[in-house]
C-alpha positions in Angstrom: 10.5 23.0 -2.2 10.1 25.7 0.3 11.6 23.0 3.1 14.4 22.8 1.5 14.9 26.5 0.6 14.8 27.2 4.2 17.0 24.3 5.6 19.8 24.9 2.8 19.5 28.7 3.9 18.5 30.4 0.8 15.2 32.3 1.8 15.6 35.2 -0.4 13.4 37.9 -1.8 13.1 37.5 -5.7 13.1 34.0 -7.5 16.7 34.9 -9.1 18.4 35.1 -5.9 16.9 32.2 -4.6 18.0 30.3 -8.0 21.9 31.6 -7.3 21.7 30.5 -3.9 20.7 26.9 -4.8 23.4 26.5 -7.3 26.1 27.4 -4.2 24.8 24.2 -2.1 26.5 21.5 -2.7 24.9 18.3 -4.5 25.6 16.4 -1.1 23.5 19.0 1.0 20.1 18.5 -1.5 20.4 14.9 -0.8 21.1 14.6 2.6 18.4 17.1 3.3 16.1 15.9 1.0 16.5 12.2 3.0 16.2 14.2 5.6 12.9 16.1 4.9 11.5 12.7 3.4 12.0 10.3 7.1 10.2 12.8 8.7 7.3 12.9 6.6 7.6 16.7 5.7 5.9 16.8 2.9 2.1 16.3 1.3 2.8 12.4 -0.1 -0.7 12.8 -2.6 -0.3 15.4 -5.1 -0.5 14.4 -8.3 2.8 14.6 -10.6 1.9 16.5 -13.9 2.6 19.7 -16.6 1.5 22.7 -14.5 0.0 26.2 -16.2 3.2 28.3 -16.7 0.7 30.4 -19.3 3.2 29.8 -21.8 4.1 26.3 -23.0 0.9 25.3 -21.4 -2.1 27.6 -20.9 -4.9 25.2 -19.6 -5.4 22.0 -17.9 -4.2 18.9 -19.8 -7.5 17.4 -20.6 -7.8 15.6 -23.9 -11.6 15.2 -23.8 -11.6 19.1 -24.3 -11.2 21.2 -27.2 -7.2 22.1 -27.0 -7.8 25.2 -29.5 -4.8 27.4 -29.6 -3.6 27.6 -25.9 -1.8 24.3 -26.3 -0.9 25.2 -29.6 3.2 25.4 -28.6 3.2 22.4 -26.7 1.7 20.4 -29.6 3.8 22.3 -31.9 7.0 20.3 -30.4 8.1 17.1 -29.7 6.9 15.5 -26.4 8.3 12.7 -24.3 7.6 12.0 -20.8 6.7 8.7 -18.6 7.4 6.8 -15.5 8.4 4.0 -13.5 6.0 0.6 -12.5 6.3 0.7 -8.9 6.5 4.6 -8.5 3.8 4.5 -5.6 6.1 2.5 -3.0 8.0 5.2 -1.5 4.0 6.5 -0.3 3.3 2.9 0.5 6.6 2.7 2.9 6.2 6.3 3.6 3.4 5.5 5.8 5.3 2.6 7.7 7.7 5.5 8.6 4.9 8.1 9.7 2.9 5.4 11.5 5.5 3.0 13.7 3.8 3.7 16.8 0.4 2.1 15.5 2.2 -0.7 14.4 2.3 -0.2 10.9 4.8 -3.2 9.4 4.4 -2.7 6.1 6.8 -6.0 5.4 3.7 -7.7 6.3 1.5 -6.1 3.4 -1.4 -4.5 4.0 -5.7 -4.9 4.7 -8.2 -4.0 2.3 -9.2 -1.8 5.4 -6.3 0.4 5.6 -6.3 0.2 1.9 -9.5 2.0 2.2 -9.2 4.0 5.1 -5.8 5.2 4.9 -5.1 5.6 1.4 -8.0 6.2 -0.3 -9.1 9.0 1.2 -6.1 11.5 1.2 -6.5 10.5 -2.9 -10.1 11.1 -3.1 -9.4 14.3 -0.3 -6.9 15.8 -2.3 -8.7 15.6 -6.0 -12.3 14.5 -5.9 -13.3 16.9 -2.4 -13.6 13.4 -0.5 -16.8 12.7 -2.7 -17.8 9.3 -0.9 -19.1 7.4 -4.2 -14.9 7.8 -5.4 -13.8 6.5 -2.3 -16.1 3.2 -2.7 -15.2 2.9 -6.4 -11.4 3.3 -5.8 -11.8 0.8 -3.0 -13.6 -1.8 -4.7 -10.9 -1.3 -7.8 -7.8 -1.9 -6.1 -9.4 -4.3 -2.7 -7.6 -7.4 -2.9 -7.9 -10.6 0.4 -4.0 -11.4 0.2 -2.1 -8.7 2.3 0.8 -8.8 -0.3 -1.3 -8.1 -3.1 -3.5 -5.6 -1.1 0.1 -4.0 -1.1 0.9 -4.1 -4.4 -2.3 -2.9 -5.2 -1.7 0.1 -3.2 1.2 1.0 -5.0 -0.6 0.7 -8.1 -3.2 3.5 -6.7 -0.4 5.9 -5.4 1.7 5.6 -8.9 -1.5 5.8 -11.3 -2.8 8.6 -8.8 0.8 10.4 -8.5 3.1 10.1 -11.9 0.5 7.8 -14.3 -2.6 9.8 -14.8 -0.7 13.1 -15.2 1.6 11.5 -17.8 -1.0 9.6 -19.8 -3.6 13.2 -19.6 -0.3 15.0 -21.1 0.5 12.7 -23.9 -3.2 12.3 -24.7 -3.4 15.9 -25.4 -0.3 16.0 -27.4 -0.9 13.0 -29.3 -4.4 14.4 -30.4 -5.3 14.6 -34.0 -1.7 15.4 -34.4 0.2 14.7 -37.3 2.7 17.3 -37.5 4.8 16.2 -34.2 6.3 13.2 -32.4 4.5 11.7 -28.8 7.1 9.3 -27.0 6.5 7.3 -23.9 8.3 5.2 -21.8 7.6 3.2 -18.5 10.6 1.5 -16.7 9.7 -2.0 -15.4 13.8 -3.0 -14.2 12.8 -4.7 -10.4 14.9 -4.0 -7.6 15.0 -4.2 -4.1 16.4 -1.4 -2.7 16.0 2.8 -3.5 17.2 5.8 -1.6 18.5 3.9 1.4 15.6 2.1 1.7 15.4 -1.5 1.8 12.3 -2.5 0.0 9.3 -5.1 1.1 9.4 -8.4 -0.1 6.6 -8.3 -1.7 7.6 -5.5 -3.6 7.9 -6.1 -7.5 9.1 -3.3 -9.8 10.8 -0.3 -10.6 10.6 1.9 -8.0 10.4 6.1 -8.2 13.5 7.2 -9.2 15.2 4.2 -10.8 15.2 5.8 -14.1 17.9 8.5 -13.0 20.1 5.4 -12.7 20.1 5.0 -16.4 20.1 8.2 -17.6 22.9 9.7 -15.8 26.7 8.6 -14.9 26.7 8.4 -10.9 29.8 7.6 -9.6 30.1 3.8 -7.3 29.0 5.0 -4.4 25.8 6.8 -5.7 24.8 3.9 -7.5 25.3 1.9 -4.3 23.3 4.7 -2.3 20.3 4.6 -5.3 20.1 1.3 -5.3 22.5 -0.9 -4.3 22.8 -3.1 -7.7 25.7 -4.0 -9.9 24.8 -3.7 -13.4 24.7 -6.4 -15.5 25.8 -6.1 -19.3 21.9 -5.9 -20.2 21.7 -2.9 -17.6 25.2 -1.3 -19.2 23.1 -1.5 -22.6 20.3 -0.5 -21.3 21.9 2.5 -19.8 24.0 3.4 -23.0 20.5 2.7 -24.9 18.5 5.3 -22.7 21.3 8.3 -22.6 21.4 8.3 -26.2 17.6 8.5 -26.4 17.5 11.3 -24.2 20.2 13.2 -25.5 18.8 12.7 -29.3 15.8 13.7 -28.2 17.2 16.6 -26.6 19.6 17.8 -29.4 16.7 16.7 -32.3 13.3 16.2 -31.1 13.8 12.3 -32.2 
């Protein structure tokens, strides 16, 4: 977020300027820059998507194996909804096809079990387990796969469940638990496409990529859709569309 505080020009010195600022930029500035930000890798591609401590809502980590006692009293004390897509790890997959050209990275081609576990696996097991070696050989042996196209697909799976799964799952878990008096939804979005973001996806590729759901959820205009993903909607899409903005915006208005 910082990057794109600084390239939109709104470096300011309390959080409520900043917060004006950003609502003067126009939408077409975020997403150019963002695109921009993303090609050239600017960003850490393996943290892990999830509720963060704001010491209100939610006062500890998410951890449902531990007693929740009365800091996640609130949270549990409303309704909850949150989930993801199938395929959200290939924009890290493709990611590294677009930090890595000059070592002849063609991820159309899939990938080895060796950069599965070499390239990969590590930043994961770096960036949450302190690069403790006996995660690195279990993740490896988990998602190692002989076919390059799987070995891909597999990869995706690691960076999604790493990124946006575990996260969600560990937040609805300690919702859900021994909880009667409120309502735990989830939803994961399995609609394949081929294209996201201006990115033309691998063949291999099969899924819903990151991001896909904001195509059902709000009312782009032609030529956003065509940017997102570059699909006509069918009639079960159009349903699917109508069917997901009233759930949101029930759940918003009711809690159900």
């Amino acid at each position: 977020m910082d990057d794109i505080i600084h390239e939109v020009k709104c470096e300011k010195a309390d959080t409520a300027s900043i917060v004006e600022c950003l609502r003067a930029v126009p939408r077409v500035n975020f997403s150019n820059i963002t695109m921009k930000l993303f090609h050239s890798g600017f960003t850490d591609l393996y943290i892990g998507v999830a509720p963060k401590i704001d010491n209100d809502l939610i006062k500890k980590p998410l951890d449902f194996n531990t007693d929740l006692g009365s800091s996640l009293e609130f949270f549990r004390s409303l309704d909850y909804m949150t989930g993801y897509t199938n395929g959200e790890g290939v924009s890290i997959v493709t990611m590294e096809e677009v930090m890595d050209l000059q070592q002849g990275f063609n991820i159309s081609e899939g990938i080895s079990s060796d950069a599965l576990c070499s390239r990969f696996v590590p930043r994961i097991a770096k960036r949450s387990f302190d690069s403790i070696p006996e995660v690195s050989e279990a993740l490896c042996i988990a998602y190692r796969a002989d076919d390059r196209f799987q070995q891909a697909k597999n990869a995706v799976e690691l960076c999604g469940h790493f990124m946006f799964a575990h996260g969600a799952v560990q937040s609805l878990l300690a919702h859900s638990k021994q909880n009667q008096a409120t309502n735990t939804y989830q939803y994961i979005l399995t609609r394949p496409v081929t294209y996201i973001l201006g990115t033309q996806l691998p063949k291999w590729f099969e899924g819903a990529p990151h991001g896909l759901d904001l195509s059902y959820l709000f009312d782009f205009k032609d030529k956003d859709m065509e940017f997102l993903i570059n699909l006509t909607f069918t009639d079960a899409d159009k349903n699917m569309k109508q069917t997901m903005m009233k759930y949101w915006t029930n759940f918003a208005k009711t809690e159900c």
